[in-house]
N, C-alpha and C positions, 0 to 999 in steps of 0.2 A: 356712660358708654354701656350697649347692650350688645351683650356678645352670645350667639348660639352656636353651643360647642357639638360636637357629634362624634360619639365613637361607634363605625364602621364596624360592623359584624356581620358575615352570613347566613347567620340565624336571629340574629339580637342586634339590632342596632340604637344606639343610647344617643337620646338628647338631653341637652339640660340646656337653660337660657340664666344668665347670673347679670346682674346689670353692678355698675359701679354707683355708688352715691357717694359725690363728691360735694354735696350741697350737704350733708350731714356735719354737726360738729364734729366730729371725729369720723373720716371716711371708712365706708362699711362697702362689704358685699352683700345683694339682696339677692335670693332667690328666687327668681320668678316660676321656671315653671322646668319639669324635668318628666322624661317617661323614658318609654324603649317600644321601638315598634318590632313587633315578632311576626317572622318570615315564616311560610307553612314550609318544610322542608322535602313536603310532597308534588309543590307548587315548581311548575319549570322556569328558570333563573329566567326566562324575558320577563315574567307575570312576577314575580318577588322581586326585580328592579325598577318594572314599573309601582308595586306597591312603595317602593322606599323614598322611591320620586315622590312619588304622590302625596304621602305622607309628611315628606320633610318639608316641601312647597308648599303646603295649608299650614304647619307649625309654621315657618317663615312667615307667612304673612299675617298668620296672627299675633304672633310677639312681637314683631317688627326691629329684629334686630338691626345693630348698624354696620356686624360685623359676624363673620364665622370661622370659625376653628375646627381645626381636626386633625386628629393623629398622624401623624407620618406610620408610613410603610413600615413596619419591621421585618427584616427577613425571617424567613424561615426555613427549616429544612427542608419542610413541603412545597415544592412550588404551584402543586393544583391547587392547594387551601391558598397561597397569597395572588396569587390570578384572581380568585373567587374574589378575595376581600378587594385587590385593585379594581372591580369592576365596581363593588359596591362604593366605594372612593368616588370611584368616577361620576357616580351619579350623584354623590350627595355632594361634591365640586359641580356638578351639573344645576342642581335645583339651584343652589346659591348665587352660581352664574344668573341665569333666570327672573331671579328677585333682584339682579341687579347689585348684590352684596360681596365684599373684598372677602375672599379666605385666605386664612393663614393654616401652616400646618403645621404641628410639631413633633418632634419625636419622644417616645414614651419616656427615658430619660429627663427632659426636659420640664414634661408636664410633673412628672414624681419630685423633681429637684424642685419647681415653682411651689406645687401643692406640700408638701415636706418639708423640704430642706434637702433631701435625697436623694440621687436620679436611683437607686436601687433599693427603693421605700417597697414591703408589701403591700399586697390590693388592702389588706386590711385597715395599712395605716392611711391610707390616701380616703380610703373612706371616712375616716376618722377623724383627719384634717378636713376633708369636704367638709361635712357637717359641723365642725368649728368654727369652721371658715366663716359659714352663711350661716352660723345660730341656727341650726337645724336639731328638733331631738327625737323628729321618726327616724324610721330607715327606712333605705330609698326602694324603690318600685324594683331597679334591680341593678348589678352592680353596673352594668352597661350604662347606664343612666348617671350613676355615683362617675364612673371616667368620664362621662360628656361634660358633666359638671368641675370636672377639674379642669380639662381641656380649655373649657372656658374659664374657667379662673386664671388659667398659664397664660391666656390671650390678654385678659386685663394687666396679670400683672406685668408683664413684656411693653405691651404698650405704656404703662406708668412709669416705664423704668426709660423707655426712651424719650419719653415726654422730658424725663426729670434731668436727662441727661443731654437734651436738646436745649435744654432752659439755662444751662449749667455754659452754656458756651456763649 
């Protein structure tokens, strides 16, 4: 399973692609490919929504994920800054639509509980488990990219867990 996770930002928004090997003696996470596309924040939000379309629909179709993931909404006390980011949502649910690909979403709890053990893990330790995870010993392009990459890891593991629990019945 190829899963391309996305975390949604107004300025920064993080991919990461993680696939499962399940043909491995022992199943691993693989790393394929991770960045962050960066929004000019001088640029008017039609022209930075169109860049993130853009963007994530050419990443899609060169990874060829089979699946995508992304963060649930968190509130905030701001409601202009989470409008802002539910627009950027909506487009990267747009692109994936587009290629034709299922998204899942999750919420930040969920993904730090998967990647952790946690749901109230710091960014630091989620980092720290990413790159465990996937036998990683750089560090990432940027931390946006380090949560796409867990995003997608919460996607695998979720789906292995209902595999195992569909099998089980």
């Amino acid at each position: 399973m190829r899963v391309f996770g996305i975390d949604c930002g107004t300025e920064f928004t993080g991919y990461g692609v993680v696939e499962a090997d399940c043909e491995a003696r022992t199943p691993r996470l693989v790393h394929v490919a991770a960045g962050t596309i960066r929004l000019n924040k001088k640029e008017k939000t039609p022209l930075r929504l169109a860049q993130v379309y853009a963007e994530l629909t050419a990443l899609m179709h060169l990874h060829l994920p089979e699946a995508v993931a992304i963060e649930d909404v968190f509130f905030s006390a701001n409601a202009k800054s989470a409008l802002k980011l539910g627009q950027v949502r909506g487009v990267a649910m747009l692109a994936a639509a587009v290629c034709g690909l299922p998204v899942a979403e999750y919420a930040p709890l969920s993904v730090k509980s998967s990647v952790v053990g946690h749901g109230l893990a710091a960014k630091e330790q989620v980092q720290f488990m990413v790159r465990r995870l996937l036998e990683l010993d750089d560090a990432f392009d940027s931390a946006d990219a380090a949560d796409a990459l867990a995003i997608a890891i919460c996607h695998i593991h979720t789906a292995q867990t209902l595999q195992l629990q569909g099998a089980g019945r």
